[in-house]
Backbone as a chain_set.jsonl record, in Angstrom:
{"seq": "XXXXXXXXXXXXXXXXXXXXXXXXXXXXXXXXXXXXXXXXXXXXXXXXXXXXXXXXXXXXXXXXXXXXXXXXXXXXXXXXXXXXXXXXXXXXXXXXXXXXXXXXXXXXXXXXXXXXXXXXXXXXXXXXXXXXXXXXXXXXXXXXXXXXXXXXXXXXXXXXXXXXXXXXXXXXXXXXXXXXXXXXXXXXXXXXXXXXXXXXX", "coords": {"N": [[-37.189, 219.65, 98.113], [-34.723, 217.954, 100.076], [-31.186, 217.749, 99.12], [-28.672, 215.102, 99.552], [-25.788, 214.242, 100.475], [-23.72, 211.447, 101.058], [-21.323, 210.101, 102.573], [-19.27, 207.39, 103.339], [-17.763, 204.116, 104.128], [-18.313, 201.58, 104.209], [-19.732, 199.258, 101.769], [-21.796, 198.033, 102.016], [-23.56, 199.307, 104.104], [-23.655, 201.871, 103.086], [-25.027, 201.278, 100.745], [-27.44, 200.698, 102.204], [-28.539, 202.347, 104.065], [-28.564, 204.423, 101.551], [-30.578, 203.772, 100.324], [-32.798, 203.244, 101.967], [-32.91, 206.424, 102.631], [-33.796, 207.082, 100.356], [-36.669, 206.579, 100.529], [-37.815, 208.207, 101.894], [-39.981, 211.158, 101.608], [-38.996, 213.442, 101.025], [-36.499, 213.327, 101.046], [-33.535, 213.109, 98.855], [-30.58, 211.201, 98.037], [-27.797, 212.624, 96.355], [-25.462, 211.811, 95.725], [-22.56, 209.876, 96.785], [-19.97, 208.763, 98.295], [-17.144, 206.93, 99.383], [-14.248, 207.275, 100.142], [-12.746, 209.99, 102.452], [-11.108, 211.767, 101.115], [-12.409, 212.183, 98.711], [-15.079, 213.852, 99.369], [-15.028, 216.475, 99.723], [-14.65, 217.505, 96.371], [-16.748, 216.143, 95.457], [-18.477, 216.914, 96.778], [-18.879, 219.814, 96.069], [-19.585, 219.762, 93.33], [-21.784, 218.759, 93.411], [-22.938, 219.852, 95.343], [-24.977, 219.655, 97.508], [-27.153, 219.889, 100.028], [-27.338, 219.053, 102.703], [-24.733, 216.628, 104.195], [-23.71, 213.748, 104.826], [-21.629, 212.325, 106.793], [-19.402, 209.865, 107.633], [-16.986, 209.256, 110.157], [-14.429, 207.611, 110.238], [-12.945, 207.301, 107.478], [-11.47, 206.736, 104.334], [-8.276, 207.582, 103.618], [-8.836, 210.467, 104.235], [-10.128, 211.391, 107.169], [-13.29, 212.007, 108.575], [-13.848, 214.207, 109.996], [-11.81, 216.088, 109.375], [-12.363, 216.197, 106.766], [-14.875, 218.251, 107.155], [-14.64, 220.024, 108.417], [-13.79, 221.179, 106.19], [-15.541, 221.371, 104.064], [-16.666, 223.01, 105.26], [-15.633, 225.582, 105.54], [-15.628, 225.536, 102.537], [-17.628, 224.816, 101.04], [-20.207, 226.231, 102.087], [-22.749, 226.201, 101.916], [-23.423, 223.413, 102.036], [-24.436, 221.713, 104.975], [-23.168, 219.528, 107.655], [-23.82, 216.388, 109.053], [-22.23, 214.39, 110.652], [-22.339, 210.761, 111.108], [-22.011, 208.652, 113.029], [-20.027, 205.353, 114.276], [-18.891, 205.516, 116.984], [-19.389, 206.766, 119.928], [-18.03, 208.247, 121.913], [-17.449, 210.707, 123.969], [-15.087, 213.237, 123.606], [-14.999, 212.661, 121.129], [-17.129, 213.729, 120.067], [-16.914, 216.476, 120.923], [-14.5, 217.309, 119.673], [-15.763, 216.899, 116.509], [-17.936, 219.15, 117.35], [-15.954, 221.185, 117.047], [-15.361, 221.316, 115.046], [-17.367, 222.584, 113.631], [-19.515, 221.083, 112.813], [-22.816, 220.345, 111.738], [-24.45, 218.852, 112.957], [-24.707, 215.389, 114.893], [-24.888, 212.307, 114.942], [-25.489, 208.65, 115.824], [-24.929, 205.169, 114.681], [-26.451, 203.438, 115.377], [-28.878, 204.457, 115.902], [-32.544, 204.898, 115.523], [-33.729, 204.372, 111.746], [-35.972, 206.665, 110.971], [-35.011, 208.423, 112.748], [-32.841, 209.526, 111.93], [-33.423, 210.421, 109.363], [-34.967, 212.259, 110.727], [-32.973, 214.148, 111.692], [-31.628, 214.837, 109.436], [-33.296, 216.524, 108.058], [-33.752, 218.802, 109.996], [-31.612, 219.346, 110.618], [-30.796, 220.331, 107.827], [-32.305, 222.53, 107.849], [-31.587, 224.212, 109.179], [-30.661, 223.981, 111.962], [-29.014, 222.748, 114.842], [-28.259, 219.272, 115.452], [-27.913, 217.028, 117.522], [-27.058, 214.075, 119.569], [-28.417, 213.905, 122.582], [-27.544, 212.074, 124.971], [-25.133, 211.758, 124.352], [-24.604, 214.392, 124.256], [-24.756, 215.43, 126.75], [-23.084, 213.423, 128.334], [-20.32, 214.842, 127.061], [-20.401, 217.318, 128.377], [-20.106, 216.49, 130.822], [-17.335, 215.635, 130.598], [-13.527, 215.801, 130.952], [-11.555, 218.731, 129.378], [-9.278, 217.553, 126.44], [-6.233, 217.859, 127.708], [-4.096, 217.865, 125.765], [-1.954, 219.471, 123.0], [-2.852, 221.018, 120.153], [-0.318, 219.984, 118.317], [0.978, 217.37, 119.982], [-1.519, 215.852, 120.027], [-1.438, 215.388, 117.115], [1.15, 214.14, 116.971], [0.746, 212.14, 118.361], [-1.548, 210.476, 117.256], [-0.294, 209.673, 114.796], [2.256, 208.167, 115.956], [-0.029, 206.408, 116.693], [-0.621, 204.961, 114.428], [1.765, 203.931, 114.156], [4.074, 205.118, 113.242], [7.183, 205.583, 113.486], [9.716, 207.309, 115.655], [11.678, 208.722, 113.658], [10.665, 208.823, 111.449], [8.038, 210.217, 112.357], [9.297, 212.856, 112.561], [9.957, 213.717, 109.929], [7.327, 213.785, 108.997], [6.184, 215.818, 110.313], [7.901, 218.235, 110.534], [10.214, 218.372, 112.551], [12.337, 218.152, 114.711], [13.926, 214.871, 115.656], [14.514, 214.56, 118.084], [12.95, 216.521, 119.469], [10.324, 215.543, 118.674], [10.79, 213.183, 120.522], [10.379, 214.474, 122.921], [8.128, 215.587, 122.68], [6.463, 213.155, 123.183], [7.186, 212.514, 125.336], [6.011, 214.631, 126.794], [3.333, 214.05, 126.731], [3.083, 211.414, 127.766], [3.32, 211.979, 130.287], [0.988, 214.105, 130.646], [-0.831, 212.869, 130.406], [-0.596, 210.74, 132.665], [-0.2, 208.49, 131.937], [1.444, 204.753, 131.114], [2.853, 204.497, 129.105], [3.638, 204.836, 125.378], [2.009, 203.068, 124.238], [0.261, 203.094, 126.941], [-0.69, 205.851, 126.155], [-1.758, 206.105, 124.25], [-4.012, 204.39, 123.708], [-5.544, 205.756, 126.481], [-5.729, 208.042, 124.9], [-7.4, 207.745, 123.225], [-9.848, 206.257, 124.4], [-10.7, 208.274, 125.13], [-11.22, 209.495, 122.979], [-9.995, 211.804, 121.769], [-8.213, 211.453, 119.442]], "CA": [[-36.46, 218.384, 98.217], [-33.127, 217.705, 100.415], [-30.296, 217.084, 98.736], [-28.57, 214.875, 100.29], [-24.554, 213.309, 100.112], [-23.185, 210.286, 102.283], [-19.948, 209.414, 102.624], [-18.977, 205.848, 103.9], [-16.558, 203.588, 103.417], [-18.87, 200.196, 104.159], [-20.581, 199.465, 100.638], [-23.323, 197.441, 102.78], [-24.044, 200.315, 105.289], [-23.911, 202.87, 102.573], [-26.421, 201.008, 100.153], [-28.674, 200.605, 103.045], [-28.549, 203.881, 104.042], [-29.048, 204.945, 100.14], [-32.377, 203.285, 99.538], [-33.47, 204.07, 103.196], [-33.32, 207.786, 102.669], [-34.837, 207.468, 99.374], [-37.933, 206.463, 100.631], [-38.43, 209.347, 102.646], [-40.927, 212.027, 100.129], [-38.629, 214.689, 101.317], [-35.156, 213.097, 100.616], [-32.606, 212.446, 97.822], [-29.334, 210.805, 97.626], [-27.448, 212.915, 95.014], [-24.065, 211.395, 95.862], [-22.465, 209.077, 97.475], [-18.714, 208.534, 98.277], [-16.564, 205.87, 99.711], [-12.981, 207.607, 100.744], [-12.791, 211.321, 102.477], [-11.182, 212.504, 99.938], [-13.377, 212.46, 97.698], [-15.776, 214.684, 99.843], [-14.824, 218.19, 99.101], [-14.423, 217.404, 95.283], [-18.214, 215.767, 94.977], [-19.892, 218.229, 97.133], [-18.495, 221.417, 95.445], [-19.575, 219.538, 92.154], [-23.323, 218.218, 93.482], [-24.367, 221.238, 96.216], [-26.179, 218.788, 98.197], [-27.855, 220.545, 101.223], [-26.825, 218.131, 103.578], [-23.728, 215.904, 103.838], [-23.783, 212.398, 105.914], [-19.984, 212.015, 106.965], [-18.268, 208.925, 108.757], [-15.494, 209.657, 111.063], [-13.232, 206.731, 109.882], [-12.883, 207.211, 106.19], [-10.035, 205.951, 104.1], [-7.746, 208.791, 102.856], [-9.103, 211.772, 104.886], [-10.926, 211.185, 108.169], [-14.645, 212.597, 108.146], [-13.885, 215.566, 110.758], [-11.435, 216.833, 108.835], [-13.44, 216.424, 105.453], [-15.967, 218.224, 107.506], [-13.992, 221.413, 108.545], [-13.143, 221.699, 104.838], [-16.869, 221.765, 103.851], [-17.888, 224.492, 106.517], [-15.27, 226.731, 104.734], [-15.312, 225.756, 101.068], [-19.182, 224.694, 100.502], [-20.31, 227.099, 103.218], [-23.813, 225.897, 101.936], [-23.397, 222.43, 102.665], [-24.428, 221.613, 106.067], [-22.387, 218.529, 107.91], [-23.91, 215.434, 109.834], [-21.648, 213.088, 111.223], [-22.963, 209.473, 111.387], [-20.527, 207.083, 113.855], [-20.705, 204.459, 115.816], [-17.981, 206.319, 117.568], [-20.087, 207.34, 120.92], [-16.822, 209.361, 123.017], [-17.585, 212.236, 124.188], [-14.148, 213.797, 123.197], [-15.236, 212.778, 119.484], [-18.136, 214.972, 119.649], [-16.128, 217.955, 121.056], [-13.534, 217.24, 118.229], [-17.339, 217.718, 115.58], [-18.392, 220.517, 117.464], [-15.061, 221.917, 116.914], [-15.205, 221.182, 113.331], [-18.274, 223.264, 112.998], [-20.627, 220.109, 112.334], [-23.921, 221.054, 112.275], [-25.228, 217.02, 113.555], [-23.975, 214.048, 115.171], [-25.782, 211.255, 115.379], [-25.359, 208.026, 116.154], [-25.162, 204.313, 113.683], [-27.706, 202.823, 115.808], [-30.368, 205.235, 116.062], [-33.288, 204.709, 114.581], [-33.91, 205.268, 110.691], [-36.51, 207.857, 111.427], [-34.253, 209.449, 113.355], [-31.763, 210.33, 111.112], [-34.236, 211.562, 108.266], [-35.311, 214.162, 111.261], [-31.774, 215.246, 111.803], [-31.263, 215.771, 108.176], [-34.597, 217.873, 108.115], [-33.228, 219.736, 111.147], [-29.415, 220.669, 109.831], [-31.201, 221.437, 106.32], [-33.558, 223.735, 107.795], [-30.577, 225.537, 110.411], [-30.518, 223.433, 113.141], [-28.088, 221.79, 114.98], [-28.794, 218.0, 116.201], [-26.322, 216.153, 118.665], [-27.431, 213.049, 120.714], [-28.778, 214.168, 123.936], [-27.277, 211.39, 125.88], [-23.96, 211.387, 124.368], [-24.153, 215.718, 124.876], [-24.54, 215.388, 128.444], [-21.56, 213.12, 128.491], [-19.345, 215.586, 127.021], [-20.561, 217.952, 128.988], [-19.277, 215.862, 132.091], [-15.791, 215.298, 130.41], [-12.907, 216.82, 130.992], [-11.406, 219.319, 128.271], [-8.328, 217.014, 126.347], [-5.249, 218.223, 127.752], [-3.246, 217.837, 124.943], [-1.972, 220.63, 122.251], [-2.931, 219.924, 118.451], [0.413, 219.203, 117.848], [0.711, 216.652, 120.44], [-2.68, 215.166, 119.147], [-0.843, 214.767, 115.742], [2.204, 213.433, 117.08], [0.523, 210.688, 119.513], [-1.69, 210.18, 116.119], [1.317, 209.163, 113.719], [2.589, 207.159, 116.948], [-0.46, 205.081, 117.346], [-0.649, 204.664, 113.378], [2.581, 202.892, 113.95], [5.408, 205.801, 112.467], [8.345, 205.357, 114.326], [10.3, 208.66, 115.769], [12.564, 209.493, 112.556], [9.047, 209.152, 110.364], [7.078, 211.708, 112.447], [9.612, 213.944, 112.537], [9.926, 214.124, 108.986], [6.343, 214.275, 108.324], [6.075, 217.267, 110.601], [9.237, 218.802, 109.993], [10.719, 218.715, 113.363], [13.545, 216.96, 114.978], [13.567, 213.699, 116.476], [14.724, 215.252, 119.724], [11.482, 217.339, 119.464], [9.043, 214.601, 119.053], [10.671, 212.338, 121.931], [10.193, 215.512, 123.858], [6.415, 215.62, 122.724], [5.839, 211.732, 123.703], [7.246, 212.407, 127.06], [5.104, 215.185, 127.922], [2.33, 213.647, 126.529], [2.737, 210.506, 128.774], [3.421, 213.072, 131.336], [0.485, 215.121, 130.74], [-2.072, 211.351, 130.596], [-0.66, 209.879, 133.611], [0.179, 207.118, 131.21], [2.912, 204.192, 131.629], [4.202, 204.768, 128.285], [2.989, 205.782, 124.837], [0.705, 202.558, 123.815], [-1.074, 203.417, 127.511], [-0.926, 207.259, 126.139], [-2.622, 205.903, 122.653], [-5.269, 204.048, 124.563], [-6.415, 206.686, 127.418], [-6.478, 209.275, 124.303], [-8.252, 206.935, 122.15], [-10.745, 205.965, 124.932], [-11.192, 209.664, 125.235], [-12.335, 210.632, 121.909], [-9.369, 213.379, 121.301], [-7.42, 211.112, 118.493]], "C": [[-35.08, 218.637, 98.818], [-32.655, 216.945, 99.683], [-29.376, 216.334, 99.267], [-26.869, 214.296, 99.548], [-23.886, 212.186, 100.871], [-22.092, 209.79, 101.733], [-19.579, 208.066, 103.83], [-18.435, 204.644, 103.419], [-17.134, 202.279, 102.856], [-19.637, 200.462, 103.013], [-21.755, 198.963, 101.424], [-24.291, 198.587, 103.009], [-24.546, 201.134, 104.132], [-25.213, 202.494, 101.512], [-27.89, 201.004, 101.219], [-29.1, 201.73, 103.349], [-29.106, 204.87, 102.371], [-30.681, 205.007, 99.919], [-33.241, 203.587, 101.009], [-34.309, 205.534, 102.884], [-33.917, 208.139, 101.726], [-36.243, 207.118, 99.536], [-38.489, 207.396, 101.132], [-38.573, 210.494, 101.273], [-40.268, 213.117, 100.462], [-36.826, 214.951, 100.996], [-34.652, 213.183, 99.206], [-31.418, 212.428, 97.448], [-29.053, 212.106, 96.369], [-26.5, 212.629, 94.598], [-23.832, 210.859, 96.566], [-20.746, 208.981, 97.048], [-18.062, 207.424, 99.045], [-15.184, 206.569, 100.695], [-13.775, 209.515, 100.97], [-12.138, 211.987, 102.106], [-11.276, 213.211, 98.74], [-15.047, 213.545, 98.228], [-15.985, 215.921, 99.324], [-15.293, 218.049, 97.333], [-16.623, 217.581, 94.655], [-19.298, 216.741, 95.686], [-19.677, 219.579, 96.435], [-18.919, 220.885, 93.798], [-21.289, 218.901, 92.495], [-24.007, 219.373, 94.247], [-24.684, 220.458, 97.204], [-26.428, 220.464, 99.771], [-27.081, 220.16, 102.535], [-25.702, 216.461, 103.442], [-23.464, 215.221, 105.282], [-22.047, 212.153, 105.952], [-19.958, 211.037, 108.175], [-17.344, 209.565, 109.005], [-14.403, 208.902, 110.484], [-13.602, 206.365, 108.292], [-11.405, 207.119, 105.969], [-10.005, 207.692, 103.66], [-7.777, 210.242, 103.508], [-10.288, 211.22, 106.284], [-12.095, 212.489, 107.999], [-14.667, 213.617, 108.729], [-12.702, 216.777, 109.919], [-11.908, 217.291, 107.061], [-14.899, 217.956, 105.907], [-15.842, 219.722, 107.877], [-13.942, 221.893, 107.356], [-14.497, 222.303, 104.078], [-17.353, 222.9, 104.025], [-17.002, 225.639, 105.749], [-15.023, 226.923, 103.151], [-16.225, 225.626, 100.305], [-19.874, 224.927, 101.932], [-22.029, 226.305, 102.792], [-24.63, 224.571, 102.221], [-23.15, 222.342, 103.583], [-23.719, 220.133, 106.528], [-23.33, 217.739, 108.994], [-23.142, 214.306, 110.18], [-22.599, 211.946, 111.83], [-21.751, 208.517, 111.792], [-21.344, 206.244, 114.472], [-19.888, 204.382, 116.697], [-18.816, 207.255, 118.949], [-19.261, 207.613, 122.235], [-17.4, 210.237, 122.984], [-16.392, 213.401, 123.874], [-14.192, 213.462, 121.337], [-16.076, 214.067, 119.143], [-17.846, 216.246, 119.982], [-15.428, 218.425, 120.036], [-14.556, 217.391, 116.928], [-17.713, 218.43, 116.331], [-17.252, 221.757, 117.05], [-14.591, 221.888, 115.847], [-16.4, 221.824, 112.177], [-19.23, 222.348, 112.288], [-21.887, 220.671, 112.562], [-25.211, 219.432, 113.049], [-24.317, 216.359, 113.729], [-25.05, 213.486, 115.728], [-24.948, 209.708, 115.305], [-25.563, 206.462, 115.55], [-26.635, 203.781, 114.209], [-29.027, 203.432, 116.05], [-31.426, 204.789, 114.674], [-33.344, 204.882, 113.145], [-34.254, 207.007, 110.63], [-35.938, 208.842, 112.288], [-33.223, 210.61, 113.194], [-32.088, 211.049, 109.96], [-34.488, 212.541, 109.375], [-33.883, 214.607, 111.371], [-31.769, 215.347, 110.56], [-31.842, 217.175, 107.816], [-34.172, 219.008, 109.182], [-32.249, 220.274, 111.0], [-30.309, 220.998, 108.686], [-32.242, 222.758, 106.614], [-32.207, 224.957, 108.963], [-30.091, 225.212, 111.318], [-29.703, 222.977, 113.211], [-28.296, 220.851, 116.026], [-27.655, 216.914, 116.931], [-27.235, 215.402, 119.582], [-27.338, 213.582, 122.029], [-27.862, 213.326, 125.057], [-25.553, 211.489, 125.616], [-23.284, 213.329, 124.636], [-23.493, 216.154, 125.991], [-23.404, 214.844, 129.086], [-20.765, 214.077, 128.564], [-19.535, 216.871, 127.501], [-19.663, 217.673, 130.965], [-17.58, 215.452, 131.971], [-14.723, 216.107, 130.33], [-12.205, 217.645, 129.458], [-9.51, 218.063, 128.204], [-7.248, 218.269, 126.819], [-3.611, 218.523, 126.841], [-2.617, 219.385, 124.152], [-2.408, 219.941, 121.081], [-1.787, 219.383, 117.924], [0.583, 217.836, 118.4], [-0.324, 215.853, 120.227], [-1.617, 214.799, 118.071], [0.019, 214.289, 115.965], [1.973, 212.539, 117.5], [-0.688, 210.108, 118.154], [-0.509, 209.358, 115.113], [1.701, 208.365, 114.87], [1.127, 205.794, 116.579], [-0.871, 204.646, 115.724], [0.761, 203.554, 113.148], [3.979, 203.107, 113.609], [6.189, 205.54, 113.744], [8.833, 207.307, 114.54], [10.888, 209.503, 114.917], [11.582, 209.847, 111.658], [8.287, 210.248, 111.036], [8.221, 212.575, 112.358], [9.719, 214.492, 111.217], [8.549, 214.23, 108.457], [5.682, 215.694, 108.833], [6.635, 218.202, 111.123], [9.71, 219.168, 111.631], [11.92, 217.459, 113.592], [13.23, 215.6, 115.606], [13.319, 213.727, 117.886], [13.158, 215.827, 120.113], [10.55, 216.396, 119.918], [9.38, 213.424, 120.256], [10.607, 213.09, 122.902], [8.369, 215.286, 123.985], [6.164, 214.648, 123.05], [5.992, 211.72, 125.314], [6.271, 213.152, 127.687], [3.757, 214.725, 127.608], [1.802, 212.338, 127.301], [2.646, 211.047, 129.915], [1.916, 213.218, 131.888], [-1.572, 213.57, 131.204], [-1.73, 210.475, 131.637], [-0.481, 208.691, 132.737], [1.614, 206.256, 131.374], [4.01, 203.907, 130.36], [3.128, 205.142, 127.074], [2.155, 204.535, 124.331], [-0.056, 202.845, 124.824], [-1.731, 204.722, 127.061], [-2.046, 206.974, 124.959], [-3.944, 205.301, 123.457], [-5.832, 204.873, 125.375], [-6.567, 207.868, 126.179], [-7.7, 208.328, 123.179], [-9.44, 206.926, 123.032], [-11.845, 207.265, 124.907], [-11.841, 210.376, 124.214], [-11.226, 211.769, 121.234], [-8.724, 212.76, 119.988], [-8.367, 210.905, 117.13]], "O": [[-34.3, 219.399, 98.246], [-33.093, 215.835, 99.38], [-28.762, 217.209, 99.878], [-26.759, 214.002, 98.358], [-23.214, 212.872, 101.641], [-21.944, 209.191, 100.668], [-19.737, 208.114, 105.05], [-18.701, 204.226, 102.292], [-16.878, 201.792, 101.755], [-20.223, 201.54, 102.918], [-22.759, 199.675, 101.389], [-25.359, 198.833, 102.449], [-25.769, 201.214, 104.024], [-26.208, 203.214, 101.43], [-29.055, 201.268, 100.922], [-30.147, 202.13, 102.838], [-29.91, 205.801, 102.322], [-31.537, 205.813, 99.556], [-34.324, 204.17, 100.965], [-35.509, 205.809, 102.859], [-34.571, 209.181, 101.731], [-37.005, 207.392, 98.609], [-39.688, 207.566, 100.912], [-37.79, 210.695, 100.345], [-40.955, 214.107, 100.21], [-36.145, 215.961, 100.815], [-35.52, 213.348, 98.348], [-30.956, 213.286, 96.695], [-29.95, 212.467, 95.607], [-26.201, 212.87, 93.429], [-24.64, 210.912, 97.494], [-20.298, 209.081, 95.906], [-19.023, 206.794, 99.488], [-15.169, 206.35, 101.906], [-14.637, 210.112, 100.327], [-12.25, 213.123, 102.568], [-10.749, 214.122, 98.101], [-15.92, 213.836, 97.41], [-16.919, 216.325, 98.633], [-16.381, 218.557, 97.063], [-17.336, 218.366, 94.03], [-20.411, 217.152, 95.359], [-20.634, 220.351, 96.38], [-18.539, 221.678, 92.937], [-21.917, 218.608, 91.477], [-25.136, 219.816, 94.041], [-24.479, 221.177, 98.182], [-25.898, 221.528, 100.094], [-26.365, 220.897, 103.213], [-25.951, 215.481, 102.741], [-23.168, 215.718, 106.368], [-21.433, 211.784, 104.952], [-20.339, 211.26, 109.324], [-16.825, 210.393, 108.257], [-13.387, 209.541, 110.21], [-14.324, 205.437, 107.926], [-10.464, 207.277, 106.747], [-10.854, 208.564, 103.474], [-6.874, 211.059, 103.327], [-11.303, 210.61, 105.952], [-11.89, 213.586, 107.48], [-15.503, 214.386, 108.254], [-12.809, 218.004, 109.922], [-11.789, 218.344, 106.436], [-15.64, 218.462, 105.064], [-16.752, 220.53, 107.691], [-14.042, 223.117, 107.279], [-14.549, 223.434, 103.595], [-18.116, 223.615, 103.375], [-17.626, 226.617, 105.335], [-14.507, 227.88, 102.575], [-16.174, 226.019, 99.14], [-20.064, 224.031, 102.755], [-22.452, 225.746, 103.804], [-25.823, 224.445, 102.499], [-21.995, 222.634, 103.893], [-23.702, 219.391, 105.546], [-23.67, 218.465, 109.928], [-23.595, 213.196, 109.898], [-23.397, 212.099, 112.754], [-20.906, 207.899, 111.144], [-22.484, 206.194, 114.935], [-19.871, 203.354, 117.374], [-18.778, 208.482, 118.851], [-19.647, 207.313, 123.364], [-17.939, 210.658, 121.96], [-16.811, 214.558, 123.901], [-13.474, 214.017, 120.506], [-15.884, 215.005, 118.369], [-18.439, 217.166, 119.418], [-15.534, 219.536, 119.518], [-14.061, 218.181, 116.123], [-18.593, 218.785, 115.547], [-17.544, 222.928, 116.804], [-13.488, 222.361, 115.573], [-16.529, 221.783, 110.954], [-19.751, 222.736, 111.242], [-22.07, 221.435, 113.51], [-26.379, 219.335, 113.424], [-23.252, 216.415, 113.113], [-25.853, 213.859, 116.583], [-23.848, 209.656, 114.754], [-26.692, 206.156, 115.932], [-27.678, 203.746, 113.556], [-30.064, 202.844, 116.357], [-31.233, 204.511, 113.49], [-32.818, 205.986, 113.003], [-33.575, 208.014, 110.433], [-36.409, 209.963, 112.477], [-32.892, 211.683, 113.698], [-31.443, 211.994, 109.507], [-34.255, 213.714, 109.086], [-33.758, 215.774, 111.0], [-32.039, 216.537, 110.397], [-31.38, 218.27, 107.495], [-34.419, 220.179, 108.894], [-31.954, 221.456, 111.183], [-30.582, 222.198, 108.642], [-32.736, 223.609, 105.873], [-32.221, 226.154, 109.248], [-29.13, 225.83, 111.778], [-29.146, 222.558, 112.196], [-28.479, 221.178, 117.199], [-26.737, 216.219, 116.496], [-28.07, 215.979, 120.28], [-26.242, 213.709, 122.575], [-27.471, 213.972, 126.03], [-24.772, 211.318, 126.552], [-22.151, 213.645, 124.999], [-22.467, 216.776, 126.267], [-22.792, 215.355, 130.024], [-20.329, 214.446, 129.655], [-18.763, 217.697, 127.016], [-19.042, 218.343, 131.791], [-16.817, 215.097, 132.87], [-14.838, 217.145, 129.678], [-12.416, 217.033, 128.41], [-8.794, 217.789, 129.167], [-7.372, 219.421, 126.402], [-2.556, 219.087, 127.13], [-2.846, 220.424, 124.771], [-2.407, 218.724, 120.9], [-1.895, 218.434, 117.147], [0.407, 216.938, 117.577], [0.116, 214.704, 120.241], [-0.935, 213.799, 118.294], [0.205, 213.521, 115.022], [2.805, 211.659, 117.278], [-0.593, 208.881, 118.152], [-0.264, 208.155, 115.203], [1.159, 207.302, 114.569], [1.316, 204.609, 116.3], [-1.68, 203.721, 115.802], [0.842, 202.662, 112.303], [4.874, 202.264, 113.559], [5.705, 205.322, 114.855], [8.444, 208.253, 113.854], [10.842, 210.724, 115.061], [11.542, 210.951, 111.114], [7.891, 211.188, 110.345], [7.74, 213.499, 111.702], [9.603, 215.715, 111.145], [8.49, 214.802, 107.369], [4.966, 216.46, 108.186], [6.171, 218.949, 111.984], [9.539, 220.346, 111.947], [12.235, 216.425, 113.003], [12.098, 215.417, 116.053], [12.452, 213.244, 118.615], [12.452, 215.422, 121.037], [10.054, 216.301, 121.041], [8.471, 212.835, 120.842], [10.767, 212.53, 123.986], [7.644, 214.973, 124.929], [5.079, 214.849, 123.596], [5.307, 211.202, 126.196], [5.688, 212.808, 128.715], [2.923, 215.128, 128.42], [0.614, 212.087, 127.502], [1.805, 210.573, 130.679], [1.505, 212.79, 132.967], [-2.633, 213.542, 131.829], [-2.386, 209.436, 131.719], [-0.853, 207.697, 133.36], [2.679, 206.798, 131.672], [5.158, 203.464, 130.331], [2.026, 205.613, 127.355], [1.197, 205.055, 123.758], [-1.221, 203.006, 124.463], [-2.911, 204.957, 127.322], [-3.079, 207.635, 124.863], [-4.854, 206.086, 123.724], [-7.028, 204.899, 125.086], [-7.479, 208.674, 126.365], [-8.707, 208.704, 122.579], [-10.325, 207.631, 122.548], [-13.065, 207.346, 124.765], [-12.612, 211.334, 124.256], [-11.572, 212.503, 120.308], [-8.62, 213.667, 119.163], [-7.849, 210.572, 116.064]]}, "num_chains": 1, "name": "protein.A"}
């Protein structure tokens, strides 16, 4: 029997999803979460086999829930379930050591075989949305820059990021410039939009 955990914020989605996968003679829910930070906690306290992660969870976003997994319940394998279809998302889960990404709209049956496929070793990524990010260019950014144009398009103002990641103000209107710089952008809501479109935020 797969054990199975899903994290998701929608109660709808996630009940549907619940009683779905329990029909399959090979499944079983053993947990179920709502915020991603409650991830780590419930899988290091259930095991599950396999762990269904959203990208846009309250509290902790699902890629970084998802990194935390791969090194702290090394035995829990990771599927990301979005309806997040960038190709700079799925670079950002391959680079989080996911072992699946799939896709909201795919079939049921589709997503019981990827579970069966990460629980057995495998790793399952949408063909169509692969090939994409195969055709896309690598983000240009740095990770800090990511986190600074992050906290920007959340809404912090210049004196707030700098104190949340201990630099100067000077600093981070340095990092917005080269970051509009670096996106050909005409300022930093076009910079939040072409990285957003892109998948890197």
């Amino acid at each position: 029997m797969i054990k199975v955990m899903l994290a998701e914020d929608m109660h709808m989605v996630r009940g549907a999803l619940v009683a779905l996968l329990n029909l399959e003679p090979d499944i079983k829910v053993v947990a179920e979460v709502s915020s991603g930070t409650d991830i780590l906690p419930t899988a290091t306290k259930h095991r599950p086999h396999v762990a269904i992660i959203d990208i846009d969870l309250p509290g902790k976003d699902g890629l970084t829930a998802a990194a935390e997994l791969h090194d702290r319940v090394p035995g829990t394998r990771t599927l990301i379930l979005t309806g997040i279809d960038r190709p700079g998302t799925l670079r950002r889960a391959l680079a989080a050591k996911v072992s699946g990404f799939v896709l909201k709209d795919a079939p049921p049956a589709e997503l019981a075989d990827a579970i069966r496929q990460v629980a057995a070793g495998h790793r399952v990524v949408d063909s169509h949305l692969a090939l994409a990010a195969l055709d896309t260019a690598d983000c240009p950014l740095t990770g800090r820059e990511i986190e600074v144009l992050r906290l920007t398009a959340e809404g912090l103002e210049v004196s707030e990021i700098a104190a949340k990641v201990f630099l100067s103000a000077g600093t981070v209107r340095n990092y917005l410039t080269m970051i509009i710089n670096k996106l050909n952008a005409k300022n930093r809501v076009d910079a939040i939009r072409i990285a957003n479109a892109a998948g890197w935020l």
